[in-house]
N, C-alpha and C positions, 0 to 999 in steps of 0.2 A: 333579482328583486321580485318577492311576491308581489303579481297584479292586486291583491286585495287592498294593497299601502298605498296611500297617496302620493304624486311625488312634488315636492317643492320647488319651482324653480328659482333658485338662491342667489344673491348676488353677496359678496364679501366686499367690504370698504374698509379700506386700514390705509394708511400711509408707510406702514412698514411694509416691506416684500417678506420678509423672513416668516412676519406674524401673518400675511394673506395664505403664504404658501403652507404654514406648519396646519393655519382653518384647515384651507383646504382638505389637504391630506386625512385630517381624521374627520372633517366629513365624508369623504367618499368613502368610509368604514361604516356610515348613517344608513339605515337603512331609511328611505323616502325624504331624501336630497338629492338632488339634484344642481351641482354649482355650474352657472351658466354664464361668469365673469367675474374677474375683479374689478377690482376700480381705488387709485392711487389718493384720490381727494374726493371732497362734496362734490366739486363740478364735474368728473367727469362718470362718479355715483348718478347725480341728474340726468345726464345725456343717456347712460347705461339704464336707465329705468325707463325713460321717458322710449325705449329702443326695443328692450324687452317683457316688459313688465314683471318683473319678477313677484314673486307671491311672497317671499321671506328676504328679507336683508340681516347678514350680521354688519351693524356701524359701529364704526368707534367714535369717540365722539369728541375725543381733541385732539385733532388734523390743524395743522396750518391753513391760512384763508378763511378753511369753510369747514365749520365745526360739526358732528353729528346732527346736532340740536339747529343749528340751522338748513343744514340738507332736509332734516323734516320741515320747517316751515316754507322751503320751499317747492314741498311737492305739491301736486293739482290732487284734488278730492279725489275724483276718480282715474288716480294710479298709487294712491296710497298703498302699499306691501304692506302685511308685517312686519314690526321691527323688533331685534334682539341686540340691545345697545352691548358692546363690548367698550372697554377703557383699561388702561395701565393704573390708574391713579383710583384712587378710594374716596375721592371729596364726595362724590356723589352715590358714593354705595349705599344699597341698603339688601337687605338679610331675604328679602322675600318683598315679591309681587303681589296684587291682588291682580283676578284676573281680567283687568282691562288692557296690561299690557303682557306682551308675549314673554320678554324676560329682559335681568341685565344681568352682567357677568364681569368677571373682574380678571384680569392676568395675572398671570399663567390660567387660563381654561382648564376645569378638573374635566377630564374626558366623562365621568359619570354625570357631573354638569351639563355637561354640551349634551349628551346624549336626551338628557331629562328637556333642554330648554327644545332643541327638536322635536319631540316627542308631545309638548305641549304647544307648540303649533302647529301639528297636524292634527291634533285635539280642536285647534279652535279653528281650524281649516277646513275638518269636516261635519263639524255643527254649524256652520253657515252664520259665526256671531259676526255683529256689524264692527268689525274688527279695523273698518279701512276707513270709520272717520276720520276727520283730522285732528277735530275738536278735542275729541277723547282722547285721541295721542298726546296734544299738547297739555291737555289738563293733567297728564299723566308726569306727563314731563316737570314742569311746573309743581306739582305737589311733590316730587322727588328730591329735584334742589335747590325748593324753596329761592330761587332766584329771584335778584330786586325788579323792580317797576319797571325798569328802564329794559330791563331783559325780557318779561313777561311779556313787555309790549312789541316787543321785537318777535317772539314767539306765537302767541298767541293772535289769532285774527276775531275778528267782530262777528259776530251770531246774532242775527235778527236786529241789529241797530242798541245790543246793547251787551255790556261788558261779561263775561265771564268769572267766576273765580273757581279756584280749586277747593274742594271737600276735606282734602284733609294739607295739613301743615308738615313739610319736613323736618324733623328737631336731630341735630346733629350730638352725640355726645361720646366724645371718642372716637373709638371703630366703629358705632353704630347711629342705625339713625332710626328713630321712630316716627312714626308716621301718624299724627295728631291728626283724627277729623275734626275739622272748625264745629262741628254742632257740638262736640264734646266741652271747647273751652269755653269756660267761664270769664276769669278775667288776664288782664294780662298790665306787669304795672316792670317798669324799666330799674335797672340793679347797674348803674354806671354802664358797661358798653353792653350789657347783655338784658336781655328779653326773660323776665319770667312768668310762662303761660302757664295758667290754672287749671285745669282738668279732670272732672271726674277725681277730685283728692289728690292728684299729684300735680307737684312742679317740675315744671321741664324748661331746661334753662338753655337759650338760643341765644348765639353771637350774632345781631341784628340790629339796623338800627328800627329806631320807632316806626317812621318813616315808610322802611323796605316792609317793615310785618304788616302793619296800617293798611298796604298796597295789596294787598294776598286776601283780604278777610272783606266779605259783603258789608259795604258802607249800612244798607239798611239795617242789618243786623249787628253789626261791632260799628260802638262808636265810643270816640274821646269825651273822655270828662274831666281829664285833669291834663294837664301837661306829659304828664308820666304814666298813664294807667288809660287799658281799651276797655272795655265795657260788651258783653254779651248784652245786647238789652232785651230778649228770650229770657233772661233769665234773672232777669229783676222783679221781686215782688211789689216794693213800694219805694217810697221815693221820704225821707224824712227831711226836713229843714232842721233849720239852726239860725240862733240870733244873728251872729255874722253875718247872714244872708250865705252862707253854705248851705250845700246838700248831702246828705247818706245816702246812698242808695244800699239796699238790704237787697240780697239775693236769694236766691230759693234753697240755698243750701246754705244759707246764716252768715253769710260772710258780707262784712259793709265796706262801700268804698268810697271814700271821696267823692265828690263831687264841687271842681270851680265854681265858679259866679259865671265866669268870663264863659265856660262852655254850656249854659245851662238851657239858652235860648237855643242851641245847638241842638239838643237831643230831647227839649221839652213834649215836640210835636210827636214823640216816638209812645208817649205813657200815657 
């Protein structure tokens, strides 16, 4: 191994033996890896990290007990690794990272893959980025698969005394998923079970309830006006009545929506 490459020291988590030992093996073909343990579940991932610290993890992330996603919320800030989520299933796939996280990978591993997801963490191992927040992990996590309130809050921990959200929205469609920044949507109005969020001219259409998307999106900024419809309120030009004692709200890109009675005291203090 050229002294010029950095070396990883790696920890593998899988609950399969087959799929730790097949990593393995064509890790040790990596050049700047170094695998320093397996580990069967989260808990005994935790003990292993909390033993050696390892600088890279590949997780899987649906383990019986103790799921990837919660091995990350319970590591301490400072022994945060890097992480390289591995999984069998595709609910949470998506096509490409941005570079806050290291990588995700889906089974069967393309070895040109794995070689590439390595290779971009020795990239972010020796630019010294602040890679080992927690924060950012979880936000990462969280903007991926778009999971409900009740999970966000399981994952996510409290920053300065007050809530977090994530930057952009995961929208699932088919094999893929895109990856919606919140400053991009406009409106967002309910289609029977599904969600359809407005965006820079397209609609992107989410299996969601109101509720679950509602929970994801900065209350200061996205708020209810109807029953059925969220509101960028960024993005409201003016605000028109009506004899009913209704509202329009006009957007900056010409599009009106609704507005209740019932929510108006709600969002009046925003305009």
């Amino acid at each position: 191994m050229s002294d010029s490459v950095a070396v990883l020291k790696t920890l593998i988590v899988d609950d399969e033996k087959l799929a730790r030992r097949g990593l393995r093996i064509r890790l040790e073909d990596i050049e700047g890896v170094e695998v320093i343990g397996e580990c069967a579940n989260g808990h005994e991932a935790l003990a292993a990290i909390a033993e050696h610290t390892p600088d890279l993890i590949f997780l899987d992330i649906q383990m019986p007990g103790m799921s990837g996603f919660d091995v990350v919320e319970n590591l301490q800030q400072d022994n945060m690794p890097m992480i390289i989520f591995v999984t069998a299933f595709d609910e949470y796939a998506v096509e490409a990272f941005e570079v806050r996280a290291v990588d995700y990978m889906l089974k069967p591993i393309d070895s040109d893959r794995l070689e590439a997801a390595v290779q971009r963490a020795l990239s972010r191992s020796e630019q010294a980025e602040s890679v080992t927040d927690k924060q950012r992990l979880l936000d990462l996590v969280i903007s991926i698969t778009g999971k409900s309130e009740t999970s966000v809050a399981q994952l996510m921990k409290e920053q300065d005394g007050s809530k977090s959200y994530p930057d952009r929205i995961a929208i699932k469609d088919g094999g893929e998923t895109t990856l919606v920044p919140t400053v991009d949507i406009e409106w967002v109005d309910a289609a029977g079970d599904y969600m359809c969020v407005h965006a820079k001219g397209l609609t992107h259409i989410m299996r969601v309830t109101m509720k679950d998307l509602e929970s994801q999106l900065d209350p200061t900024i996205f708020q209810r006006v109807h029953r059925s419809t969220i509101v960028n309120l960024d993005r409201v030009e003016r605000v028109c009545s009506h004899m009913n004692g209704e509202f329009h709200l006009i957007l900056t890109n010409g599009s009106t929506i609704k507005m209740s009675r019932s929510y108006k005291e709600k969002v009046k203090h925003f305009f």
